[in-house]
Each structure stands twice: as structure tokens, then as C-alpha cells.
N, C-alpha and C positions, 0 to 999 in steps of 0.2 A: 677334285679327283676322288673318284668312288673305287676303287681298286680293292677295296675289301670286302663289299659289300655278301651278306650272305655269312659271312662269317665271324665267328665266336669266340670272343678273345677273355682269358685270365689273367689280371696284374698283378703280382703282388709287391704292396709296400706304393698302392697305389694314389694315395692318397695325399701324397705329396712330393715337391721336388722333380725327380728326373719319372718317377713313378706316374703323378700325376699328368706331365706334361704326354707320357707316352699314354695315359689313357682316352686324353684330349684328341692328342694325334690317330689313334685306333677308329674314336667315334667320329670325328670328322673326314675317313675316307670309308665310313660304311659299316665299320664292326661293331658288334655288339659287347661290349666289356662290362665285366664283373671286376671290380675291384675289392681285392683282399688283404685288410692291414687293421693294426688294431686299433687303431683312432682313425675311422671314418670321416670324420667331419670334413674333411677338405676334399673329398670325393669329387670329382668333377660330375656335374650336373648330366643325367641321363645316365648314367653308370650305375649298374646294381652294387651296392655297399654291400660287402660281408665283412665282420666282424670276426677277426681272428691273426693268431700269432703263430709265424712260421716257427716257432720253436716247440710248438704244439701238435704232433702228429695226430691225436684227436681234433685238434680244431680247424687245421688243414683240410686233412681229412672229410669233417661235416661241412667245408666252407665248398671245396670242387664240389663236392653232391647238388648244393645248395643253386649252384651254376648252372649246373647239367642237368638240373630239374626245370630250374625257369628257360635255359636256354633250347635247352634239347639234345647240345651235340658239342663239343668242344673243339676247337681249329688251331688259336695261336695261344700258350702261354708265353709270357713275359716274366721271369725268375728276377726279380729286383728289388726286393727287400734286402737292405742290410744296414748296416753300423760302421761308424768308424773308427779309428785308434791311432793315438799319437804318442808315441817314445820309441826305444831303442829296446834290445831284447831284455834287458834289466829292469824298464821302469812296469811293465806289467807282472802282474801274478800268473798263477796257474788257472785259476779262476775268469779274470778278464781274460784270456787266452780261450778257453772254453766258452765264454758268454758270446765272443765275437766269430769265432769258429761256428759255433751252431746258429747265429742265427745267417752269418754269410756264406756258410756252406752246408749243413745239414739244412737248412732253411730250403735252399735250391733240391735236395735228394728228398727230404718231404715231400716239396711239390710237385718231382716228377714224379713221387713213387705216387700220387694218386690220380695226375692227370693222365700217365700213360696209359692206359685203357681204355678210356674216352679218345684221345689222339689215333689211337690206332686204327679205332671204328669209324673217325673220321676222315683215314688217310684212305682208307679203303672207297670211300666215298667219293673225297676231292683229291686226286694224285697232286703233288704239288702246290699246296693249301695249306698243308698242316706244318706247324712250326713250333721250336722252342728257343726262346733267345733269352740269355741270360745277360742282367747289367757286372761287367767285370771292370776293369780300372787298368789303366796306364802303370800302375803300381803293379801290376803282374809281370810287366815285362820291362821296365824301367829303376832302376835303384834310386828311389827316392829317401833322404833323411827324415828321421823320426818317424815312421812309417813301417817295422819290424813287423808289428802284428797284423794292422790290416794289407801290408803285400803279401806276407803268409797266407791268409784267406780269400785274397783274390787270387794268387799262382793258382792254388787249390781249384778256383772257378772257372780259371785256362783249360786246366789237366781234364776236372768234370767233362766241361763241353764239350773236348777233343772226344773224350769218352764216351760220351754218349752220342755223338754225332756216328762214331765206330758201329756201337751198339743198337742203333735205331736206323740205320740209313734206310734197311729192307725192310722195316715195316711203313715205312716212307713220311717217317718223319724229318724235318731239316731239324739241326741244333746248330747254334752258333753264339755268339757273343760280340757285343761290340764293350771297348775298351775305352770312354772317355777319359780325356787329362781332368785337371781341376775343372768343375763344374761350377757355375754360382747358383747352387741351393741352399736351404736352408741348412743344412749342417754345416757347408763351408762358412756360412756367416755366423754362426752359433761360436766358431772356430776363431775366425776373426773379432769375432766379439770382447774373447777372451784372451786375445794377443797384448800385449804392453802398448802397443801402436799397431792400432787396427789399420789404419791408412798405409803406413810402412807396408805391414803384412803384407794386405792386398798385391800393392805394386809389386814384392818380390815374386809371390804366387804368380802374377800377370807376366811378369818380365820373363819366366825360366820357359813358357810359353811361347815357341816363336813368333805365332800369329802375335804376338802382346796383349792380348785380352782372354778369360778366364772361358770355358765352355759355356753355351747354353743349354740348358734342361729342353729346350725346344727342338736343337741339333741333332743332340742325342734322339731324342724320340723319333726323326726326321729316320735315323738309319734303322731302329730299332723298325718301324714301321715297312721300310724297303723291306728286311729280315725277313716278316711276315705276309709281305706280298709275295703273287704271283711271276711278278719278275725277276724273284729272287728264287725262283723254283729249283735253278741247282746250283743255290749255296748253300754247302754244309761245310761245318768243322774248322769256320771262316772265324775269328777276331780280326772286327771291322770296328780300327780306331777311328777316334773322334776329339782327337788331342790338340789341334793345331800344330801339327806339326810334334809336339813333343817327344816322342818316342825315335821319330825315324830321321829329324833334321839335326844338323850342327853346323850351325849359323858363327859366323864370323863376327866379332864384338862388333858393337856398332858405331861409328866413325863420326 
């Protein structure tokens, strides 16, 4: 499927995990992607690497230019850099609270605030082409334990969206977000790494899942990519989960 073809896509936090897989998915239906996170290394092959930190409004900043000079024209960004955080409202500080806020939500308002310009000159271009999708979580609209600070920063990635999907519709931009449950990337095994009983973990992780198995990073990228297509030309201000059910089933114990 070439469905993208012609068109100019920005990742950030693309260089791995759910990041990476969407940049894989972008290039193999025709887009052009810049990938922007501050450890390149696992960049997927054929993706221009930029080097920089969405907590960096200067390095955001020179990284879009950087795009928009080799590419020419800007079409879909992808908002999916972030962090994540586990306790209750007591075990973090004031400090972690801010580290994790800016880079899962100021991270996102940086990168609109310099791709909007380019998107607009491209909407005028391609009606129905140009896109903003942002990675949000299950955690925005599900009460998950230990989970305080990074559902606080995702609701916030809900509210944005909704927001700027408002804000941008007439210059014909899409905004949306898709909301996976537990994903198996890299941070969730860094996670499990760190558990008493990793294998335990796992299974409870997979079990609260009704499908019983954990997200893939390929899944996600699978709707993030629709997002940015043409067939998706009037969705906006959509949160298109990817939970397995998570969110919206309540399954009966099992017999």
C-alpha cells in the first residue's frame, strides 16, 4: 500500500518503541519521515535523523527547519515522544511532576508551535493530507494504579488534541490521537525488568487486557498511519484506542 506517497512526515521520539515502528510504517506506505529524538541510533533506516530534545524549544525549533529544508514541505506530524511514571500522588516530587509534564506535554505544544506553519502551507496545498496525531494512552481515560502522574500527563494529551483539532480544523488541519493500552516496548520491559517477578508482572499486565496479550508497537503505528492517511480525510478530534479492548469491555471472569 502506497497511500502516502508524496507526502512528508515528522516523528518525534522516533527512534524507538511505538516511535520507531510508526516511522517504519510511514516509510513503507510512501512518506517521507524525519525522525526527531535525542538518541538517533535506532532510527529506522531511510529516515532523516535529527538530533534533538522536545524539551528544547530551541532544538525543536532548528530540528522542524532542518525537515522542511531537506524535505520542502511538511504533511503529517506524529507527537510521540514521552516518559513514563509509576506511583501514586505521594511517591513523586514537584520536580518529577514537571520533568514528566514537559516533556509529555509541553513536548507536544513545542512541536505544534513550529510545525504549524508549514502544515498550513501544506493544507492549502493538499485538502485532506495534512495531519497531527498525537501518541496518548489508555491511561487518559481508564483509572489505572500507580499511574498518578503519567495519567495526569496523558488526560492533558486528550484535552490538547480535542483542542487543537477545535483550533485548526479551518486551516484544514486533522488532529487526533490514538490511545493504546500496555504496549510491549522498550520502557514497558525496562519496567518489568525491574519488578520482583518479572514473569508475574507480565501476566498481570496481559491478563487486565481483554484480548490477553500486551499491545504491539506495530498496531499502534497500523492506526497512527490510517490517522495520516487519505481515508482518514474527516477524522478529527477522534481518540482511536488500541487497547484490546481495555477501556471499553467488562468481560465476565473466566470459567
Amino acid at each position: 500500500m502506497r497511500d502516502l506517497d508524496g507526502l512528508n512526515a515528522l516523528v518525534t521520539g522516533g527512534a524507538s518503541g511505538i516511535g520507531a515502528a510508526v516511522a517504519r510504517e510511514l516509510l513503507t506506505r510512501g512518506a517521507r519521515v524525519a525522525v526527531l529524538d535525542r538518541d538517533t541510533s535506532g532510527a529506522p533506516g531511510g529516515t532523516l535523523a535529527l538530533t534533538a530534545d522536545v524539551t528544547s524549544d530551541t532544538g525543536v525549533r532548528e530540528a522542524v527547519a532542518a525537515a522542511v529544508a531537506a524535505f520542502g514541505s511538511l504533511h503529517t506530524v506524529v507527537g510521540n515522544a514521552g516518559i513514563g511514571a509509576v506511583g501514586t500522588v505521594e511517591d513523586q516530587t514537584d520536580e518529577e511532576w514537571h520533568r514528566v509534564l514537559d516533556v509529555n506535554l509541553m513536548g507536544l505544544v513545542r512541536t505544534a508551535r513550529h510545525t504549524l506553519p508549514h502544515l498550513r502551507r501544506a493544507a492549502a496545498e493538499r485538502p485532506g493530507a495534512v495531519s497531527v496525531t498525537h501518541t496518548c494512552s489508555v491511561a487518559a481515560t481508564a483509572g489505572l494504579p500507580q499511574r498518578a502522574l503519567y495519567s495526569a500527563s496523558k488526560g492533558a494529551v486528550l484535552s490538547l488534541t480535542l483542542a487543537m483539532a477545535a483550533d485548526h480544523v479551518r486551516d484544514g488541519i486533522r488532529v487526533n490521537c490514538v490511545n493504546p493500552g500496555t504496549a510491549d516496548t522498550p520502557w514497558v520491559t525496562r519496567l518489568l525488568d525491574r519488578a520482583p517477578d518479572p514473569a508475574a508482572e507480565r501476566a498481570a499486565l496481559e491478563a487486565r487486557q481483554p484480548m490477553g496479550r500486551l499491545v504491539t508497537a506495530e498496531e499502534v503505528a497500523a492506526a497512527v498511519a490510517y490517522l495520516a492517511s487519505p481515508a482518514a480525510a474527516s477524522v478529527t478530534g477522534t481518540a482511536l484506542a488500541v487497547d484490546g479492548g481495555m477501556q471499553g469491555l467488562r468481560l465476565r471472569p473466566a470459567t
